[in-house]
N, C-alpha and C positions, 0 to 999 in steps of 0.2 A: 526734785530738790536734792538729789543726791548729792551733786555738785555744783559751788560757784557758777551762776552764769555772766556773762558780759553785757548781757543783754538785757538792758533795765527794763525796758517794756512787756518785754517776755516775761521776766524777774515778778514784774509789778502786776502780771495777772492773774501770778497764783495769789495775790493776796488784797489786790484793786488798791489802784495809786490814790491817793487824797485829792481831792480834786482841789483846782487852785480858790483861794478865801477861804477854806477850810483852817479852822484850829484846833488844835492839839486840847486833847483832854487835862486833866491834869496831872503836872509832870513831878514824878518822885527825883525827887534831888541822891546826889550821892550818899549823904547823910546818913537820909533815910533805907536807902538801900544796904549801907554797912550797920547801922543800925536792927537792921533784920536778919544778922546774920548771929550763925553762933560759933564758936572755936572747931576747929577739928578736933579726934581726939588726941589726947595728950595732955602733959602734966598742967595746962591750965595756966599757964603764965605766959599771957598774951604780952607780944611786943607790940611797942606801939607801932601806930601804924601812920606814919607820914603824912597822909591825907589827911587827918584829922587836922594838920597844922594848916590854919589859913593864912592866904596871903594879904598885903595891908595897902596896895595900890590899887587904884580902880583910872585909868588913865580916861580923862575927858574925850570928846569928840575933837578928830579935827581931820583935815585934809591930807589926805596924801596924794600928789601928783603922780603920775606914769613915767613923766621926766626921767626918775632915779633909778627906773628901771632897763631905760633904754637908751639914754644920752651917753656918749661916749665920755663925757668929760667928767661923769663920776670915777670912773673908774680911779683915774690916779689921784682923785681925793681921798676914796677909801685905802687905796694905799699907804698913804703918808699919815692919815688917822686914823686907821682901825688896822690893817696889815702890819704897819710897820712897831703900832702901839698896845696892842692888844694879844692876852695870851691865847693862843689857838692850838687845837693838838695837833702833831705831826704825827703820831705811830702809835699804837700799844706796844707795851714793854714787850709784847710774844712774839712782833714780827722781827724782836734781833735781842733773841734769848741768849747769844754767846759773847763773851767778850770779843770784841773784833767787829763783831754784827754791825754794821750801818744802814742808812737808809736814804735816801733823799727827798725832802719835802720843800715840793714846788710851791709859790702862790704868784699867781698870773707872773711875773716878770723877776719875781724875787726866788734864792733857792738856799735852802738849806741843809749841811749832814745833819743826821742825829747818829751819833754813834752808842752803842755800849762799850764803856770803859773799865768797869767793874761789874762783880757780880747785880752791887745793885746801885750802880753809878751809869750817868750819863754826860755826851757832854754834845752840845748843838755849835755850829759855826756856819758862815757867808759859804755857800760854795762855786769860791770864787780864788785862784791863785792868785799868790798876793807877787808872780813874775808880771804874766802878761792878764791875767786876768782870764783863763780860762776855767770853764766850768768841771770840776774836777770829776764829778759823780753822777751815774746815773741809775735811778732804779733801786735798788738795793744789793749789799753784799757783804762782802767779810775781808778783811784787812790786817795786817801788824801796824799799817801805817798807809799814809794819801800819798800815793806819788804824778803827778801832772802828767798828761802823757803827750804835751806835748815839748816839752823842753828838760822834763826829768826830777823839778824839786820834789825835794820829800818835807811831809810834814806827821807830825805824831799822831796818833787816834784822838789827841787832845789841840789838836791843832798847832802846835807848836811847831816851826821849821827847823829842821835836823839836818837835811842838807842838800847844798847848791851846786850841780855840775859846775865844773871850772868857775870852781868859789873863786879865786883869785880875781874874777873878771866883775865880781861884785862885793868891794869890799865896805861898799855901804849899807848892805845888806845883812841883816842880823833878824835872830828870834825876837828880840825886844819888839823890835819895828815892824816887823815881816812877818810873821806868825799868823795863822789867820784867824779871823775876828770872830772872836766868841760874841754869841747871843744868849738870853737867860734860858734854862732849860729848868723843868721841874717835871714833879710826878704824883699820881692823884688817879686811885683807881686802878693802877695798872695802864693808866692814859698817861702820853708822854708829850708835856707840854712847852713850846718854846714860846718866846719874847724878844723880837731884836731890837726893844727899849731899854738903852743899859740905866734908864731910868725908873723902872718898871716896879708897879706895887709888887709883893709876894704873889704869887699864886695865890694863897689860900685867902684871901684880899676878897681873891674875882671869885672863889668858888663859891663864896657865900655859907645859904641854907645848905648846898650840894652833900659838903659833909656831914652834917647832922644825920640828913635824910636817909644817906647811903649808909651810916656808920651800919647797921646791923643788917648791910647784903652788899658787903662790899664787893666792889667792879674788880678788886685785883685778885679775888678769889674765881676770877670767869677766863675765859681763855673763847678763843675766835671759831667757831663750829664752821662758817661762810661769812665769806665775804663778795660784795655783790660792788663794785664800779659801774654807776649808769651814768653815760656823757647826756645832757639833756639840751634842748636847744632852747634855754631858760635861762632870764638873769638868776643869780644864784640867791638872794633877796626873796624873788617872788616863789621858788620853789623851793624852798624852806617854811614859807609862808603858808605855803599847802597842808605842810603839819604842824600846822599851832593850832587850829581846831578843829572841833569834830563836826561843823555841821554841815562842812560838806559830804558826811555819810548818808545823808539823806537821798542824797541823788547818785552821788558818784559809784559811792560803796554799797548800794540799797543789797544786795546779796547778805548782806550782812547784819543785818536790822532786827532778825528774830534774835541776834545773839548780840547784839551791841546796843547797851543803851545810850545811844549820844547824843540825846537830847538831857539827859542826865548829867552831860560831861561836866566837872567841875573843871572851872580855871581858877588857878593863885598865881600873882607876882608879887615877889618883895622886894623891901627898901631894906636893901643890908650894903653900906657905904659903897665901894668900889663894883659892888658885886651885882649884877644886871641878871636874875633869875627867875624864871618863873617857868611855870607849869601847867597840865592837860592832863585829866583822869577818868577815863570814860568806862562804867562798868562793864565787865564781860559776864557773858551769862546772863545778863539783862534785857531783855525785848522791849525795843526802840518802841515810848508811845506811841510813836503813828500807826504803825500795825499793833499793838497793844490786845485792840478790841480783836485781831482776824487772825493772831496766831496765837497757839496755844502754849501754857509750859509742856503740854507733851511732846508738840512739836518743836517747839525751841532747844528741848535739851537734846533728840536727839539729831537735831540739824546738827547743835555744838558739837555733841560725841564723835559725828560721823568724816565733820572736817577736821578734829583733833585727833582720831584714830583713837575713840575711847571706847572702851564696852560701853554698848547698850544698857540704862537701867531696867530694873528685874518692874512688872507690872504694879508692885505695891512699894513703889519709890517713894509715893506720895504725889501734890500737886498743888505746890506752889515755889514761888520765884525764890526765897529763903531757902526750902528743901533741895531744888534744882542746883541753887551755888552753892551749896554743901555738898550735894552728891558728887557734883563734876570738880570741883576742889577738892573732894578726898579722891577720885579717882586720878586725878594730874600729881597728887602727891604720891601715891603710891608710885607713879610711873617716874617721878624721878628721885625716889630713894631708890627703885631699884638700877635706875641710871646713874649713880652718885655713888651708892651706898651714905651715903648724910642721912640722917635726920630729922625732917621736915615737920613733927609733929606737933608743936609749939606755934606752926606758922601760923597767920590769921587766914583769911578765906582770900580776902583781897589779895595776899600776896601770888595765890594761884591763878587768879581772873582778871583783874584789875589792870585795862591799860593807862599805865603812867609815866608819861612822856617831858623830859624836865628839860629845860634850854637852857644854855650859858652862851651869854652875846659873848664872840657874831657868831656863832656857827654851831656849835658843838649840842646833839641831841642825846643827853643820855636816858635810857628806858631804867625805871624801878621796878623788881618783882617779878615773875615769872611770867604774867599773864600775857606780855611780850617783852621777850629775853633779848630787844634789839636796842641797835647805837647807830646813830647817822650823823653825822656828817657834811657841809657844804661849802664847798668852793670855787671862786669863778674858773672856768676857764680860757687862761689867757687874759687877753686886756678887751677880747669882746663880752660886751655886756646883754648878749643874746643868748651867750653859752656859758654850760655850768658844770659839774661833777657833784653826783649825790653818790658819798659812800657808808652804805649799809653793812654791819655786822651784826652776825644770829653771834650771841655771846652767853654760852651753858655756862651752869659750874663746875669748878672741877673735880673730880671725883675725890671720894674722902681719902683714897689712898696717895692725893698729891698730882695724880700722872695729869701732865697739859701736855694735849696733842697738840702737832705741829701746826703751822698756822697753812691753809690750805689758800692754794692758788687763790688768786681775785676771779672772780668771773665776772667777764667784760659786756655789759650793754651797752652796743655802741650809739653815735645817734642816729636814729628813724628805724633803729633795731627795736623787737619786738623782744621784751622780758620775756613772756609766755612761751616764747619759740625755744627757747633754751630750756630741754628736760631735765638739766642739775638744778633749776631753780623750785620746782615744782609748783605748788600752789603759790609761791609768793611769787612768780612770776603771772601771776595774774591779779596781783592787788598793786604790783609794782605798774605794769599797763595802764590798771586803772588809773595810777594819778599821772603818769606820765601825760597821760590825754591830753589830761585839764593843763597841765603846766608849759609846754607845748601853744596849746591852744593861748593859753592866757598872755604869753610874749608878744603873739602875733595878735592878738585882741587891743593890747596898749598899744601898739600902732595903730591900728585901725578906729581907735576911738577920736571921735567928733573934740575941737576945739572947745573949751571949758566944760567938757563933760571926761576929761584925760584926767581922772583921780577916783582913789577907791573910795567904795562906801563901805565900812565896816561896823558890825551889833554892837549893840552897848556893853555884852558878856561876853560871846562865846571867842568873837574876833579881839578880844582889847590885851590878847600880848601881840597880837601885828601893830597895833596902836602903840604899844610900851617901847617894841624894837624901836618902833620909826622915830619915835621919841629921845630914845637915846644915840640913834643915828644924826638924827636933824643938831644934836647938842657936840657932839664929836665932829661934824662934819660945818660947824657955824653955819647950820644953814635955819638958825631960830630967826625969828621976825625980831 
């Protein structure tokens, strides 16, 4: 057990798989797991803590077809309804820290700059010359201004045109008319988000709950550690879908089980007007009921120690699942005040363990808390609705003295590329594998399903924000009955 294996079988006979019609003993809810805990030390003025706030929709049963996932002709409807209408981020503010700094953000057919135009200004546009219509930018860089390269116009960092080889030859041609077309740009987090609906609610409209939750760990106090690009041969829909809940930890992630209670996972979504949010909180340092009975806190804590690279507890630690996420919660705190120099001694336990994974339709996964310091990300790629892009960010804090490091290379998984194979990735190149599989596997699976049996089945609980998406999908998309 030293290490993650791949190999469930193997995985499953140090601890014997549950045989199938077996059920689960009875299962402590989140609740009751934060309920058993106790503060760290410190002055004793707990913040609260997020979870505690429930969500107030419970989405009914109903069908979802394969069709949406596979049929070519969604594509340019969710263009025209959710692409063209909906706020999506393009950058963090770190990947273009300097005035000048640009970036370009694709979505399948459509593209756009985001520029920095001020210290803490932005401003997004079509990128698209408004001569012949060619695409001006690619990738990311630094500028005083856009110049075309294929006929020479210049336009400002704010999009504005400044000026026209042998202007003479177009004197119908002006910044009024000519300029190019700004899109809405806002910010939130340290996330940089655009709207090419010059209609468009505010931001803070769509963020909802977001802000509340995040107010006392805020995203713009974090800066990007890795960044991981994985091309997947998945509609972008179904591989998003992978992480809305935990109970595929059971099978997929079973390596995982002594230390993740995910049968415990709470889900919330809420009704907050414009704002399509909900959420996934699965304890850490929790031992999954099914192995409950077959793994020990002894063994569990130092499974967690040895894949977090935490000292071993001393033999009179104690021995229970309370004292367990107290020890490894004051051991995780220690290690990053001394990685920070911050503070951390107010925190709650949850905020060191607790995975909490929050969604903003269509795309946007942002993580609460330490317990995983990650941000994802999804988008089609191109107009095929077989292929995807998942992008992953590990996002620290930043140390109390201010300094954010620079935002480091993307590292590229390309498709039928193996995460794992890649030594920059380390361990997370082998829980990335893992869902890869299934995601992979699951595109070519709705092909291959039997006529009237081409739609998902999804629980009453643990799947019903895939129920909540496809709901606010089906109503953006006219495709209600």
């Amino acid at each position: 057990m030293d290490q993650p294996t791949s190999d469930h079988n193997a995985y499953w006979k140090l601890f014997g798989k549950p045989e199938p019609g077996s059920r689960l003993p009875e299962i402590p809810t989140l609740d009751a797991i934060l309920e058993a805990d106790a503060l760290l030390a410190g002055d004793g003025a707990e913040r609260p803590v997020p979870l505690r706030r429930k969500g107030d929709i419970h989405p009914e049963p109903r069908l979802i077809t394969y069709a949406r996932y596979i049929d070519p002709s969604f594509v340019q409807r969710e263009i025209d309804h959710i692409w063209k209408t909906h706020w999506q981020v393009a950058c963090r503010e770190e990947d273009i820290p300097e005035v000048g700094d640009w970036i370009a953000y694709d979505i399948i057919d459509k593209s756009y700059i985001v520029t920095r135009t001020g210290p803490n200004a932005f401003s997004a546009m079509h990128n698209s010359c408004r001569h012949r219509g060619r695409k001006l930018c690619h990738g990311k860089g630094h500028s005083a201004h856009f110049q075309c390269p294929f006929h020479g116009w210049v336009f400002g960092l704010d999009g504005k045109l400044e000026w026209i080889p042998f202007e003479e030859e177009f004197p119908h041609a002006n910044a009024t008319n000519h300029s190019l077309v700004p899109v809405q740009v806002a910010t939130w987090g340290g996330n940089v988000f655009i709207n090419p609906d010059p209609a468009c609610e505010p931001l803070e409209q769509t963020l909802g709950i977001l802000t509340e939750h995040f107010a006392p760990y805020p995203q713009e106090d974090r800066y990007t550690a890795m960044r991981v690009l994985v091309n997947v041969r998945c509609n972008w829909k179904a591989a998003q879908e992978a992480f809305m809940e935990a109970y595929h930890v059971v099978e997929t992630h079973a390596d995982g089980m002594p230390v993740m209670g995910s049968v415990a996972t709470q889900i919330d979504i809420w009704s907050d007007g414009k704002a399509y949010v909900s959420r996934l909180c699965t304890p850490g340092m929790s031992t999954d009921p099914y192995i409950a009975d077959r793994v020990s806190v002894q063994e569990a804590i130092a499974l967690y120690c040895n894949w977090h690279e935490l000292p071993q507890p001393p033999a009179d630690w104690g021995n229970s699942l309370p004292e367990a996420r107290r020890w490894v919660a004051n051991e995780e705190r220690k290690r990053l005040e001394a990685n920070t120099g911050r503070d951390y001694s107010a925190e709650p336990i949850s905020t060191f363990l607790d995975m909490a994974k929050y969604f903003m339709f269509p795309n946007f996964h942002p993580w609460w808390g330490e317990g995983i310091p990650w941000w994802y990300n999804f988008k089609p790629h191109g107009r095929d609705p077989d292929n995807c892009q998942m992008e992953l960010r590990v996002l620290l804090p930043i140390p109390a003295d201010g300094t954010r490091p620079a935002v480091p290379d993307a590292i590229l998984v390309d498709f039928d590329e193996k995460a794992g194979d890649n030594p920059a990735l380390g361990g997370l190149g082998h829980i990335i594998d893992q869902d890869l599989d299934n995601m992979t596997a699951v595109q070519a699976g709705f092909k291959a399903a039997a006529d009237g049996a081409d739609y998902l089945t999804t629980s009453v609980t643990q799947e019903a924000k895939i129920r909540h998406f496809h709901s606010i999908y089906d109503r953006l998309l006219g495709l209600e009955d």
